[in-house]
C-alpha positions as MATLAB code, in Angstrom:
seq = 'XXXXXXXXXXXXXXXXXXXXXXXXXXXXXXXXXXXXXXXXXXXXXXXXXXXXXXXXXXXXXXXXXXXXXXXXXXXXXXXXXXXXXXXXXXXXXXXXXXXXXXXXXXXXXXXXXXXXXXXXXXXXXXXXXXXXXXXXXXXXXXXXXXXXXXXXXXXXXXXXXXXXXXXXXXXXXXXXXXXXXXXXXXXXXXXXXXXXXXXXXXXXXXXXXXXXXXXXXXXXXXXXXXXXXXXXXXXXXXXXXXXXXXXXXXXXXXXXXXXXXXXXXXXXXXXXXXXXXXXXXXXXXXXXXXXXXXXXXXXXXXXXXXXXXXXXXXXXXXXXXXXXXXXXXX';
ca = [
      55.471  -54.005   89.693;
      58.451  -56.525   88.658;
      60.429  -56.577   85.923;
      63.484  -58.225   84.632;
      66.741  -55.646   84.305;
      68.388  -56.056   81.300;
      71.606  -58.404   82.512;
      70.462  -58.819   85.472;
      68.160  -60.748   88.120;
      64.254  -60.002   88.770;
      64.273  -56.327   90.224;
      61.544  -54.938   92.147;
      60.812  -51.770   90.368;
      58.004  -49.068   91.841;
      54.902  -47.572   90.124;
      55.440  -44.220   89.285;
      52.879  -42.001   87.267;
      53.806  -40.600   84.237;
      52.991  -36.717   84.461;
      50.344  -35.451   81.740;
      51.422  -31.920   80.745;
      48.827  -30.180   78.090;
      49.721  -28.788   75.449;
      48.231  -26.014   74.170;
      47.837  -25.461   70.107;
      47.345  -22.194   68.295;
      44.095  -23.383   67.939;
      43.544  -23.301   71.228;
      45.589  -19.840   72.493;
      43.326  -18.463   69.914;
      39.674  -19.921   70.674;
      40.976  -18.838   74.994;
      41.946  -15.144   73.259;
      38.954  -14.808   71.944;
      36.922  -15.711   74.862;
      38.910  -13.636   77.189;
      38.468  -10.494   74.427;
      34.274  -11.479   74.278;
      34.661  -11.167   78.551;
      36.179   -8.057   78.251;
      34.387   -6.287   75.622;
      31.352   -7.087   77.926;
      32.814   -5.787   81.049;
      33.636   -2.752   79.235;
      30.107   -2.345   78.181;
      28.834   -2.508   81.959;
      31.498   -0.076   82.963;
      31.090    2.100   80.234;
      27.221    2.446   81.112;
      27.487    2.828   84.985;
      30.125    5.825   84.238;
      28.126    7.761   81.981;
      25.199    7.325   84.286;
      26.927    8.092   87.260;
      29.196   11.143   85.595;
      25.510   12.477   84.456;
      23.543   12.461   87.045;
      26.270   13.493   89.273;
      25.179   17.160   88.913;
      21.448   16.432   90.130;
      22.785   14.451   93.091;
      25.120   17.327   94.036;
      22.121   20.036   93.530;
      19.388   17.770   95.483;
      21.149   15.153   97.204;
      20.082   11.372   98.481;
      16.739   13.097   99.266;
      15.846   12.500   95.757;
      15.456    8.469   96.447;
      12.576    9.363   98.656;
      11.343   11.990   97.501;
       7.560   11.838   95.712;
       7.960   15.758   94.193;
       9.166   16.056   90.714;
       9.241   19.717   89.487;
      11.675   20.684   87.423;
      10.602   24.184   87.111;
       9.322   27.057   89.181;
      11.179   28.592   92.460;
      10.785   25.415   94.541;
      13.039   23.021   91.812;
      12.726   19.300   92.948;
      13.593   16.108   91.445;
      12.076   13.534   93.362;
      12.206    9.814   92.078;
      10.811    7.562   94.965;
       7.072    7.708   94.180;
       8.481    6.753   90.611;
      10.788    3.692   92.076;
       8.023    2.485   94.369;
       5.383    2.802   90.828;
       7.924    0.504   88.947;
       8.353   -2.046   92.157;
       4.984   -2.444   92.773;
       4.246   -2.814   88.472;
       6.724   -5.498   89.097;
       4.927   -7.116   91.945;
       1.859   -7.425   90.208;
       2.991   -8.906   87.420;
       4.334  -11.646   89.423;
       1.182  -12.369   90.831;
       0.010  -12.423   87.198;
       2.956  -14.301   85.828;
       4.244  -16.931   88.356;
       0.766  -19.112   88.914;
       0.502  -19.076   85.239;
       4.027  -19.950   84.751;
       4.404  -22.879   87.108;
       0.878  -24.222   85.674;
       2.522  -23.867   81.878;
       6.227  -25.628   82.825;
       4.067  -28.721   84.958;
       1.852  -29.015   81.571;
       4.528  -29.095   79.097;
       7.058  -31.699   81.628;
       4.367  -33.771   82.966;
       1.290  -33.991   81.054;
       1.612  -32.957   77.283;
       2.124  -34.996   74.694;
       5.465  -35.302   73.117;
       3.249  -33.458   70.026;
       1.690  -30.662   72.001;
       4.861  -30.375   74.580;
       6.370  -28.587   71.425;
       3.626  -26.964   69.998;
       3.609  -25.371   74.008;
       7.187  -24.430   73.805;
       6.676  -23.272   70.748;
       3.878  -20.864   72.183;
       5.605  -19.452   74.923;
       8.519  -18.453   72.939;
       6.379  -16.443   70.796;
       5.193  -14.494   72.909;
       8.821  -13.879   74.201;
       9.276  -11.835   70.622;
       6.045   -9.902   70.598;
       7.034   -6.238   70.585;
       6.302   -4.038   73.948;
       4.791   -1.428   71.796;
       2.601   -4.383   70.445;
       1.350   -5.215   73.971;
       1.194   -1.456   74.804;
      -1.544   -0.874   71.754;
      -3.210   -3.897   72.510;
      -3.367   -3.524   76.552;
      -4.840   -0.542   75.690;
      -6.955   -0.633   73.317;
      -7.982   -3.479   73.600;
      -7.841   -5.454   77.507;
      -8.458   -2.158   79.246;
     -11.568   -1.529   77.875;
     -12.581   -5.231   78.514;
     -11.674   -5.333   82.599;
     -13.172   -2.215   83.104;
     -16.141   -3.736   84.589;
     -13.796   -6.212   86.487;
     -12.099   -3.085   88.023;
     -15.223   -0.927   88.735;
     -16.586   -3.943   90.582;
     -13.111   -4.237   92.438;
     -13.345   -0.529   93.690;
     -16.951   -0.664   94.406;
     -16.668   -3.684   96.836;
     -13.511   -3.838   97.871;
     -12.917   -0.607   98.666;
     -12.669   -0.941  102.036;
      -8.871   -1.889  101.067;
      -7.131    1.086  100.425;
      -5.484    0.240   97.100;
      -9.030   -0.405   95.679;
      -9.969    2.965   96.121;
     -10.732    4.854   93.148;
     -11.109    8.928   92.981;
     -14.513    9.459   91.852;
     -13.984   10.322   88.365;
     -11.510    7.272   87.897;
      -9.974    6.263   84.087;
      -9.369    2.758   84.630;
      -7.788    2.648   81.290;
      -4.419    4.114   82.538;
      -4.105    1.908   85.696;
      -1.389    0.774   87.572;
      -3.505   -2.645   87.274;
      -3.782   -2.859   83.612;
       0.076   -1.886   83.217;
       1.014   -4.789   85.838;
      -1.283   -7.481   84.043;
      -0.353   -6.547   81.222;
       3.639   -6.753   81.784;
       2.486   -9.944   83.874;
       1.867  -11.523   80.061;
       5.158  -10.159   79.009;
       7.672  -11.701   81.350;
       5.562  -15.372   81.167;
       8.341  -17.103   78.744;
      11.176  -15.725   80.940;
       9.356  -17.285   84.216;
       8.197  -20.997   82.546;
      11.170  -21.607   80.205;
      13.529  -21.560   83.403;
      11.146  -22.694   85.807;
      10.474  -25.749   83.384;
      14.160  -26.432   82.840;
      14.698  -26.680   86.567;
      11.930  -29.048   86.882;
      13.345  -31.036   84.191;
      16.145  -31.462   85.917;
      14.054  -33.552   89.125;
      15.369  -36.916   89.815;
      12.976  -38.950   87.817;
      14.202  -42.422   90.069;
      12.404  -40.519   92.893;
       9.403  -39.169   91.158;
       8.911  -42.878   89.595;
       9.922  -44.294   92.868;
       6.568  -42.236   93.914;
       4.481  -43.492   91.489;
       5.679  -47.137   91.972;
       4.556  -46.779   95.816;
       0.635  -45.817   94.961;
       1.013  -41.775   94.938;
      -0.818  -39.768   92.650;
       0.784  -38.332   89.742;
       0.129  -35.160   91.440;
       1.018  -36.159   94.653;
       4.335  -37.142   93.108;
       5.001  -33.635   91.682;
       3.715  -31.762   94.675;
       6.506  -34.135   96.798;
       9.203  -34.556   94.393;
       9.470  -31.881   91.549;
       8.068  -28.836   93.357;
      10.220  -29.317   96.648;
      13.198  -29.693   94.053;
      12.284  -27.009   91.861;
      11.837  -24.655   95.023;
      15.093  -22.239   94.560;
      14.944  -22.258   90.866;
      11.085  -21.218   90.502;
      12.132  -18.263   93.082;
      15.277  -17.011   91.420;
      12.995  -17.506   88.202;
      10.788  -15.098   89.810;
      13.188  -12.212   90.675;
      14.333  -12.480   87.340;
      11.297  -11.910   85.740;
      10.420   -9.004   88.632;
      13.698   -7.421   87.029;
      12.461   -7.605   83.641;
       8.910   -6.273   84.245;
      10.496   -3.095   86.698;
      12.530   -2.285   83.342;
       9.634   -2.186   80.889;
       9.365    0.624   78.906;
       7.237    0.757   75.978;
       4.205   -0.791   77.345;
       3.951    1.156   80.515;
       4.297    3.981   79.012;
       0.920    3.658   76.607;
      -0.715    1.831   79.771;
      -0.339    4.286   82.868;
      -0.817    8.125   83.118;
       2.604   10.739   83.462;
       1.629   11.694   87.066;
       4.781   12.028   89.904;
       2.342   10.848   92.959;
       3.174    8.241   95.099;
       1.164    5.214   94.060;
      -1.192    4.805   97.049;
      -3.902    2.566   94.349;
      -3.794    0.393   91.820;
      -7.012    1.402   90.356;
      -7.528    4.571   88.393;
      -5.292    6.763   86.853;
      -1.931    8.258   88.668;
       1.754    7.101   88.870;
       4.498    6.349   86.292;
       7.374    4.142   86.267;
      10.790    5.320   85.541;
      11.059    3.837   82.431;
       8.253    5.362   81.313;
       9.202    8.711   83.128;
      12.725    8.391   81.407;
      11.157    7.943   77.846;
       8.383   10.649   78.414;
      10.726   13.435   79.388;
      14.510   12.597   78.250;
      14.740   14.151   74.726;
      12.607   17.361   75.698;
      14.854   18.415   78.570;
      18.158   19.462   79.139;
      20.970   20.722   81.871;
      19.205   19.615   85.515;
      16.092   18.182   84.822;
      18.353   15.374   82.288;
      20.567   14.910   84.725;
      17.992   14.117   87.445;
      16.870   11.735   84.562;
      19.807   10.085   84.165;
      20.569    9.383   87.502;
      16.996    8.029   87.840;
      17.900    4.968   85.286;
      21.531    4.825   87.167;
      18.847    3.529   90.392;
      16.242    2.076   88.115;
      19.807   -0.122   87.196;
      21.195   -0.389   90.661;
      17.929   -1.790   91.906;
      17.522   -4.267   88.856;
      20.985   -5.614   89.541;
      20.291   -6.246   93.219;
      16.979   -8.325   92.163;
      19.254  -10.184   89.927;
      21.684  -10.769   92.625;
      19.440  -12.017   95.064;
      17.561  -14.522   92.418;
      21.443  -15.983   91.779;
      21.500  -16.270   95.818;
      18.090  -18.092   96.439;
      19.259  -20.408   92.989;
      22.564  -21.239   94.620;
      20.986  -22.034   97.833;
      18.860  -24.733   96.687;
      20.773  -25.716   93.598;
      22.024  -23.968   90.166;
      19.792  -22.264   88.048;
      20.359  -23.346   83.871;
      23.121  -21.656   82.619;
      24.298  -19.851   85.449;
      27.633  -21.517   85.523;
];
């Protein structure tokens, strides 16, 4: 750059950049204190739950030890004490396996209905649909699963055990009550942890490249032949980590699995019928009548119910980074 010296001839003269230096305000120091106080309170929270659950069920660890993870015997009294938690764990995994069956079809079919075909009218009508039934109360969907859908798939699971019993989670003892099934609880929490499965599943279809799914369109391709080569390909890692999040939610459901399934320690070798609890519901059937051991053993039950919640969690945030962010996690 040239420039003329003051009393002097035409000097050459070199670029250099000025250096920006922010300034922070008071404004600001306060807004960052604040945010640094909100991270901490909730890293206090977490830490202050994992050592009470750990200091607690320390004592049943200590009097059983890491047998108690696999262990399908919970007897809290009598000579031979045991306080076995595994048939309980596997109860609430395979609740939250079910439930995904239920949920994700359902959920992928809602988000691709709202994005792609709705009306701008009815797209919000949808939303506004799904996120009701985000607020319904577990204890409502307890009552009504039931009272009310029990009773009406009882025929759908008598059929099921009469001809396809030959399957060995079909099979029902003879005097079966398909009211309190593992079944019912998993369709059940299935409808429960639909908004948390289609509102991020549907924002991570949103986010598609629309040049390439019109580029689609443009070439001759069907509008579902454009979905099924453009959106669903991109929405892979995000409909999975959607997925393991809602498998999270529905292993931690309390309320409804406890009016749905029957308080019965056994390892849950069937789906139909009465037997197995979750522990949730083993937590909230037993917790405030017990004491010394058998609350302890309790305890340390949600410590793994928690442990295994935040690994599903974990692994969802894995498969979402793989293939791209999931909304909100950054």
């Amino acid at each position: 750059m040239s420039s003329i010296a003051a009393g002097g001839p035409l000097a050459q003269v070199d670029d250099v950049p000025r250096p920006l230096v922010p300034t922070r305000t008071a404004s600001d120091l306060r807004f960052r204190g604040i945010l640094v106080l909100g991270v901490l309170a909730m890293m206090a929270v977490l830490v202050v739950v994992l050592g009470y659950l750990s200091s607690n069920g320390w004592k049943a660890l200590v009097f059983q030890g890491p047998s108690l993870l696999w262990s399908g015997r919970w007897s809290p009294t009598g000579a031979h004490i045991s306080y076995g938690i595994g048939a309980d764990l596997a109860t609430s995994l395979l609740i939250g396996v079910l439930a995904l069956a239920v949920a994700v079809p359902v959920s992928i079919a809602t988000a691709l209905m709202i994005n792609e075909y709705a009306p701008q009218l009815v797209r919000r009508v949808l939303i506004t649909l799904v996120d009701l039934i985000a607020v319904i109360p577990g204890i409502v969907f307890g009552i009504w699963g039931l009272d009310y859908f029990s009773t009406r798939t009882k025929g759908l699971q008598v059929w099921m055990s009469s001809w396809l019993s030959f399957f060995p989670p079909f099979r029902t003892p003879t005097a079966a009550n398909y009211s309190n099934s593992i079944f019912v609880a998993g369709i059940v929490v299935g409808i429960m942890i639909l908004p948390v499965v289609t509102s991020v599943s549907r924002e991570v279809m949103a986010q598609a490249p629309r040049d390439a799914f019109e580029g689609a369109l443009a070439l001759g391709g069907t509008r579902w032949g454009a979905i099924t080569d453009v959106i669903l390909p991109f929405a892979r890692g995000g409909i999975i980590g959607a997925a393991l999040l809602g498998l999270g939610r529905a292993m931690g459901e309390t309320i409804a699995v406890v009016y749905l399934i029957s308080f019965d320690n056994n390892w849950p070798d069937r789906i139909l019928g009465s037997g197995g609890t979750s522990i949730p519901a083993l937590i909230a059937n037993r917790f405030t009548e017990t004491q010394g051991g058998e609350q302890s053993a309790l305890t340390l039950a949600g410590l793994a119910l928690f442990l295994l919640t935040m690994i599903v969690s974990l692994a969802a945030r894995s498969i979402s980074a793989r293939y791209g962010e999931l909304p909100g996690s950054r």
